[in-house]
C-alpha positions, -999 to 999 in steps of 0.1 A, spaced: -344 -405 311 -314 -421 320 -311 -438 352 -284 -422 376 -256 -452 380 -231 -426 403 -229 -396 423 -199 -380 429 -193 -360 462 -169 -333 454 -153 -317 489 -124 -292 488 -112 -295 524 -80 -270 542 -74 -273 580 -104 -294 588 -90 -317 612 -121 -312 635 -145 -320 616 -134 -341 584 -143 -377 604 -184 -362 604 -183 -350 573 -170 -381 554 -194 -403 580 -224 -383 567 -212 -395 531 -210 -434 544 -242 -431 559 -260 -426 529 -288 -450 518 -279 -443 485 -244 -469 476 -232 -461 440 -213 -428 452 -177 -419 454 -159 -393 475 -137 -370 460 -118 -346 491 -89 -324 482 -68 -310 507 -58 -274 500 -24 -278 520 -40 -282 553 -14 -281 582 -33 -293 611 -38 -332 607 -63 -330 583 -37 -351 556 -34 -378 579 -66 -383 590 -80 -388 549 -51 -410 546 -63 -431 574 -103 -426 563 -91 -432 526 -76 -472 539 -112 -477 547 -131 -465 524 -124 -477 484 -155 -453 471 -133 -425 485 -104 -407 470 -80 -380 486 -55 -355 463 -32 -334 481 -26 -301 468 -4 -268 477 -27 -244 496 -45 -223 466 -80 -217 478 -112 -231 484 -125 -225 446 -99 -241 427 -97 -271 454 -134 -274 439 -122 -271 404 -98 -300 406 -122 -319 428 -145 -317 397 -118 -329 376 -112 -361 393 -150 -368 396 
C-alpha cells in the first residue's frame, strides 16, 4: 500500500462565529502535520468571514472559499472539490 503523504479536512461552515476558532484549533493540534484545511463559508452573516480571514493569515495549510448561502451539502461538495 501506498503511504498516505496528505489528508485533507473538508469543513462546510455558515454562521459559526462561536465556534470556528475551536474547531480549526482542533485541526492545528493534530500530531499528524501533512494536512490541509479546506472551510467554506455558506454566506455566513455573523463574523464567521472575518474570523477565517484572520485564522487563514496564520495558517498556510488552511484555505477559506466564500460562497452565497446554498446549504450545508453542497458547501461539502465544493469543499471536496478544492481538496
Amino acid at each position: 500500500a501506498l503511504p498516505i503523504s496528505r489528508v485533507s479536512v473538508v469543513l462546510p461552515v455558515f454562521n459559526a462565529a462561536a465556534t470556528i476558532g475551536r474547531a480549526v484549533e482542533s485541526v492545528r493540534a493534530q500530531t499528524w502535520t501533512d494536512w490541509e484545511l479546506v472551510v467554506v463559508d455558506d454566506g455566513s452573516t455573523d463574523g464567521t468571514r472575518e474570523i477565517l480571514r484572520g485564522l487563514a493569515r496564520e495558517e498556510k495549510r488552511m484555505r477559506v472559499i466564500e460562497r452565497a448561502h446554498a446549504g450545508v451539502a453542497l458547501a461539502a461538495i465544493l469543499a471536496l472539490r478544492f481538496a
